[in-house]
BAKE-105850 format. One line per 3 residues: number of its first residue (from 1); their letters; for each residue y, x, z of C-alpha. Coordinates in pm, 1 decimal. Each point is the difference from the previous one (the first is absolute). Example, Ala and Ser with C-alpha at 12.3 -4.5 7.8 and 13.67 -1.06 7.14 Angstrom:
<recs>
1> AS> -450.0 1230.0 780.0 ~ 344.0 137.0 -66.0
</recs>
This chain:
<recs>
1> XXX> 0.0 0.0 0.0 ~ 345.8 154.6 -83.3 ~ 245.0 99.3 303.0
4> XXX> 244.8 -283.2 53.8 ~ 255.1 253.6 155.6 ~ -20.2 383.1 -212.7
7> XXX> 294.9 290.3 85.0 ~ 141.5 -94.7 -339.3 ~ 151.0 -340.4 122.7
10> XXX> 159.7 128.7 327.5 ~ 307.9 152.7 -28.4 ~ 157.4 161.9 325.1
13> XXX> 371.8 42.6 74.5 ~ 141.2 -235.9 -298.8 ~ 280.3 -99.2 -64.7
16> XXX> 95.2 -360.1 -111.0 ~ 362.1 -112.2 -77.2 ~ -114.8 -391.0 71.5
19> XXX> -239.6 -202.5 83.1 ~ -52.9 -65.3 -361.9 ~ -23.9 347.3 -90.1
22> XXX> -263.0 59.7 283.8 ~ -231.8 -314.9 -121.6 ~ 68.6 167.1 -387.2
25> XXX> -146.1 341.2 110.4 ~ -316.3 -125.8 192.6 ~ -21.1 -213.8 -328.3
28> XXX> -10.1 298.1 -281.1 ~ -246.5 195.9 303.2 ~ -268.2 -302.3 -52.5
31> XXX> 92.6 -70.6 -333.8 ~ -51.3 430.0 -122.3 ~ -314.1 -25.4 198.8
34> XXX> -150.9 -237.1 -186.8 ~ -15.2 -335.1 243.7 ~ 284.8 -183.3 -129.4
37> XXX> 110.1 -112.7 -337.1 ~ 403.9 129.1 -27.8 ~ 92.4 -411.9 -5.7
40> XXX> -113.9 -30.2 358.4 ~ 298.4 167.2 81.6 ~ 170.3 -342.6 -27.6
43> XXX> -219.9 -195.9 203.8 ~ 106.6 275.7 247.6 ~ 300.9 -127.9 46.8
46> XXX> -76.5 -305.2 -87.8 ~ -194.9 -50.6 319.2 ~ 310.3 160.5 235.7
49> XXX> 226.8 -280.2 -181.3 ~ -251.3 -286.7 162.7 ~ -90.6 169.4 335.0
52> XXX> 101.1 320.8 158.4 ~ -250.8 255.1 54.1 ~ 163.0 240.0 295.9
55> XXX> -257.5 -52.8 302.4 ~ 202.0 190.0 233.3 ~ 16.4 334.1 165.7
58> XXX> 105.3 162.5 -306.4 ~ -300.1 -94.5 -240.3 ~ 98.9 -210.5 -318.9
61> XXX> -367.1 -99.0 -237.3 ~ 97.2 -133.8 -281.6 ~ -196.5 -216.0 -206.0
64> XXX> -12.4 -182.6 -330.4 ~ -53.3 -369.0 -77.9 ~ -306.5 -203.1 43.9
67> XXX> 38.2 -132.8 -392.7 ~ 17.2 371.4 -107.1 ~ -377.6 96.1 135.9
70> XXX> -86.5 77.6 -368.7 ~ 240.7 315.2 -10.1 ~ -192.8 179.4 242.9
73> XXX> -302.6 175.2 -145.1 ~ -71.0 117.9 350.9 ~ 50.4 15.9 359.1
76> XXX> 215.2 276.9 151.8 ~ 272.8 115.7 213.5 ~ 303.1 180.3 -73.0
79> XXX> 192.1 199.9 295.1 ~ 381.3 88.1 -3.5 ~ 107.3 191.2 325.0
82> XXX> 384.2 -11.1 49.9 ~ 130.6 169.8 285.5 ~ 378.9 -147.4 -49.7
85> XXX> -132.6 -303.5 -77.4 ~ 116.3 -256.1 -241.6 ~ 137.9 -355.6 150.7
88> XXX> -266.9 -261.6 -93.3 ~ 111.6 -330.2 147.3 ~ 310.3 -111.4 212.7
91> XXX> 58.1 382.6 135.1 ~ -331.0 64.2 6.6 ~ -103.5 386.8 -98.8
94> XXX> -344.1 65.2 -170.6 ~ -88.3 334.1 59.4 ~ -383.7 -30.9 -132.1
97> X> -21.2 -300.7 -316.1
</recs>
């Protein structure tokens, strides 16, 4: 069974200059890597337009949309690690998305 979580999708000490620049780059790591098509990208934020996905404590996991299931040709997970974080929702800083 392939690794869900490889060195290739975890970036340490990013940078991201929004939260829509931090959901882009965990994006382009799933979608280089092969478990994304590039469209998914939309259904990224897509899915923080209907419901927020900070869960506190500095940890932000976004997610795409139900209806977009069929741009994902397989599960994995994508880590950004920003120490300055990047504000998420109502002053909220994610420092790992």
């Amino acid at each position: 069974m392939p690794s869900l979580l490889t060195a290739e999708l975890v970036r340490l000490n990013a940078r991201a200059s929004s939260k829509h620049d931090a959901i882009v780059q965990a994006g382009e790591l799933l979608a280089a890597a092969g478990f994304i098509e590039p469209g998914y990208l939309e259904s990224l934020h897509g899915r923080e337009k209907v419901s927020n996905t900070y869960l506190g404590n500095g940890v932000a996991i976004p997610h795409g949309m139900q209806e977009d299931r069929h741009l994902i040709r397989r599960t994995g997970v994508a880590v950004l690690q920003l120490p300055e974080g990047v504000e998420w929702h109502d002053g909220e800083r994610a420092k790992l998305v």
